[in-house]
N, C-alpha and C positions, 0 to 999 in steps of 0.2 A: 504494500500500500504506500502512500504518498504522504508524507508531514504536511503538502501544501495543498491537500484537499479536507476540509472541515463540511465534515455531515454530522448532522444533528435532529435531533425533534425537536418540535415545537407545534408544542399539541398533535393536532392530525395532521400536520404540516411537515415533510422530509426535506428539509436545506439542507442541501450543497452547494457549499463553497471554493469557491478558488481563489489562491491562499498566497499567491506568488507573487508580492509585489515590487519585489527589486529584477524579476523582468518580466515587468508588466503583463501578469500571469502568462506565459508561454505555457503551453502544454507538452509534459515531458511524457513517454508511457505510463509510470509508474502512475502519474496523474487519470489518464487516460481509466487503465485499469480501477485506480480507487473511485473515479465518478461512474465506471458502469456499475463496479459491487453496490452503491449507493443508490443506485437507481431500481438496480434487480431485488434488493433487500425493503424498497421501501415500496414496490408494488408487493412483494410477497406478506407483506405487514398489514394485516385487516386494517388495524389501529390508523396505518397512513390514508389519506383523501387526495392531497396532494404534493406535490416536489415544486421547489421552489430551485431554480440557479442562480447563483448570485457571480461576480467578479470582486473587484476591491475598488476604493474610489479613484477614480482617474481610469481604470483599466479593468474592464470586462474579461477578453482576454486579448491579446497581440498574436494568437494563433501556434502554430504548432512550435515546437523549442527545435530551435535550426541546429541545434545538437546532434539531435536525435536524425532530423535529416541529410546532416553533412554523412553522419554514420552511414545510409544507405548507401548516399550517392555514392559514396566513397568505396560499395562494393560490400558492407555489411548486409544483415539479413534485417527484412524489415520485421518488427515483433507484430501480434496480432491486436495489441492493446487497444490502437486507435480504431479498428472495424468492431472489434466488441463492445466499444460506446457505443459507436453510434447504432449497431443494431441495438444493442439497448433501447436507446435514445428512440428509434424511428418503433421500435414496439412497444413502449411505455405503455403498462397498462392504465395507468393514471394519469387526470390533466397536469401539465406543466407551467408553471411560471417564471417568467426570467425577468432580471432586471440588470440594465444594462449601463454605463456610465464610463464614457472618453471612447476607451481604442476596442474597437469589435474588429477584430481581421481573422480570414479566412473561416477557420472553424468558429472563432468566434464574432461574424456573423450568420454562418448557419446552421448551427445550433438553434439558431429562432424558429427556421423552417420546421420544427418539430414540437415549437410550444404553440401554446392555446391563448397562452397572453404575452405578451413581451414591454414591459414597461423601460423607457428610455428619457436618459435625461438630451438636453438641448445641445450638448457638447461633446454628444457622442457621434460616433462616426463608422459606418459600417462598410467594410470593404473586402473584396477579396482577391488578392493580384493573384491566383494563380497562375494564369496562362503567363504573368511576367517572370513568375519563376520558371516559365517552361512543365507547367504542372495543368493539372486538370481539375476541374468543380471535386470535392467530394460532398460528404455527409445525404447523397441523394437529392442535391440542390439542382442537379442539371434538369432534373422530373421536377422538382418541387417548384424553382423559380418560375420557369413557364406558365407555369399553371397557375399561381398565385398571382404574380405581377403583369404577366405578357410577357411575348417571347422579347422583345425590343428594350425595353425595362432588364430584363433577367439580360441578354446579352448584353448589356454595359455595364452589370454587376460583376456579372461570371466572366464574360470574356475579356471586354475592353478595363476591367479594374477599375471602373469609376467607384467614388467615395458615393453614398449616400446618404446626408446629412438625417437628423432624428425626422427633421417634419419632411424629407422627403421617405425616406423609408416609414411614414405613417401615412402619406399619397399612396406610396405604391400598395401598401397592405400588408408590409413585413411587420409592422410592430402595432400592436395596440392603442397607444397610449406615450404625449410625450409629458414628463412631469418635473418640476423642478431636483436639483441633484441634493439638495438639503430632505427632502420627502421622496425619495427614491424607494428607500427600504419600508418606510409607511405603505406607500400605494403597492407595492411586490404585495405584501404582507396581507393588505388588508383585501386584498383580491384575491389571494392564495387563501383568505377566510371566508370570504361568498362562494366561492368554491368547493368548501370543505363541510359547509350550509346544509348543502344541498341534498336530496336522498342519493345516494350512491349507486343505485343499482340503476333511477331513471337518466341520473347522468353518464352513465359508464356507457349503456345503450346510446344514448342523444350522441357521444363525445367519438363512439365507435361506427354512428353513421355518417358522422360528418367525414372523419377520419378517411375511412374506406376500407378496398382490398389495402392491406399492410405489405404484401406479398410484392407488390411492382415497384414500392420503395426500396425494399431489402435486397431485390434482385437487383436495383440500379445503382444502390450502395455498392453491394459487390462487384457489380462492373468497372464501376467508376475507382472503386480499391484496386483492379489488377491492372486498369489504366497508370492510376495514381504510381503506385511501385515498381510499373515498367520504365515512366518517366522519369523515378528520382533516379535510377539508374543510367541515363541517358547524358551522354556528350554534353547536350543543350541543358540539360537541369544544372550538370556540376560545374556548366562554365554560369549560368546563372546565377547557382547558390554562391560562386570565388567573387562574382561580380559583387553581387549586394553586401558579403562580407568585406570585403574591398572597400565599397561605400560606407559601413558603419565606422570601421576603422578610421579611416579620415574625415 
């Protein structure tokens, strides 16, 4: 498990936390691994209604820990940790709530595609450069964005890396809700408590047909994984990942 993932109760409420904030939570496997346990344990839990994801202030998450990615590119084995969140994630038997505040990238913006609410303060900022890393959509965003926002919307998220601001990612329909960053954990909270309200069983149904088949996300998640992992292997990804460490260093 991970010291920088913090799951907890709270009441009928399962929060998960990411805990990393001197690099502005990056997601390492270990992390990986400790939010799908957190997820898989608090659907298995009568007592939970719903999960809650948080980041820390300033930083949601900054996306995957380019650690763990130079390791691939560099010819290691990729671990399983990050596709067994996100099927977690994409099968969550319970609604999700996330609250979001500064840097959302990559995974840490879609991670959304899979909540029921997503609360966001005014200074956050959602983006996903994959293709600039020479990588590809995951978490099943390449199905989910489409469908959600339009394909033109989703291709300048996904493809072209455009940033989209809180009130425009509440245009398109990725977030719920933009709220000030002082009342961030209130509004998470107090939503993840109407929720939690509610009879469970007519919501579980309601939340399961809005949802859908489960199955053509999971199968696009694993697609989009053996893309992903052929990529970070790839000429073009490792002159990518030298480049942008290149650029952090200076």
């Amino acid at each position: 498990m991970s010291d920088h993932i913090l799951v907890e109760r709270r009441g009928a409420i399962n929060v998960i936390r990411m805990n990393r904030p001197d690099k502005k939570n990056a997601i390492t496997r270990a992390m990986y691994a400790a939010m799908a346990a957190g997820l898989t344990a608090g659907d298995a839990d009568a007592g939970v209604r719903c999960h809650v994801i948080l980041g820390v202030p300033g930083a949601f998450s900054s996306g995957n820990d380019l650690m763990d990615f130079l390791a691939v590119a560099q010819g290691g084995e990729g671990g399983t940790e990050v596709w067994d969140f996100l099927i977690a994630l994409a099968g969550a038997k319970k609604p999700i709530v996330s609250g979001a505040d500064g840097i959302a990238v990559g995974i840490g913006t879609t991670i959304h595609f899979h909540c029921d609410m997503t609360f966001a303060t005014p200074r956050t900022e959602f983006r996903t450069p994959f293709v600039d890393l020479a990588l590809v959509p995951e978490a099943g965003s390449s199905l989910l964005a489409p469908a959600l926002l339009g394909r033109q919307q989703a291709f300048a998220l996904l493809a072209l890396g455009e940033g989209f601001s809180a009130e425009r990612a509440l245009a398109a329909g990725l977030i719920y809700k933009v709220v000030p960053e002082s009342d961030l954990e209130a509004e998470v909270f107090a939503g993840a408590e109407r929720i939690a309200a509610k009879p469970p069983e007519a919501l579980r149904i309601a939340r399961d047909l809005m949802v859908g088949d489960r199955s053509a996300v999971i199968a696009r998640i694993k697609e989009e994984g053996a893309a992903f992992r052929q990529r970070l292997k790839s000429d073009e990804a490792r002159q990518a990942f030298m480049a942008f460490m290149a650029r952090k260093k200076g």
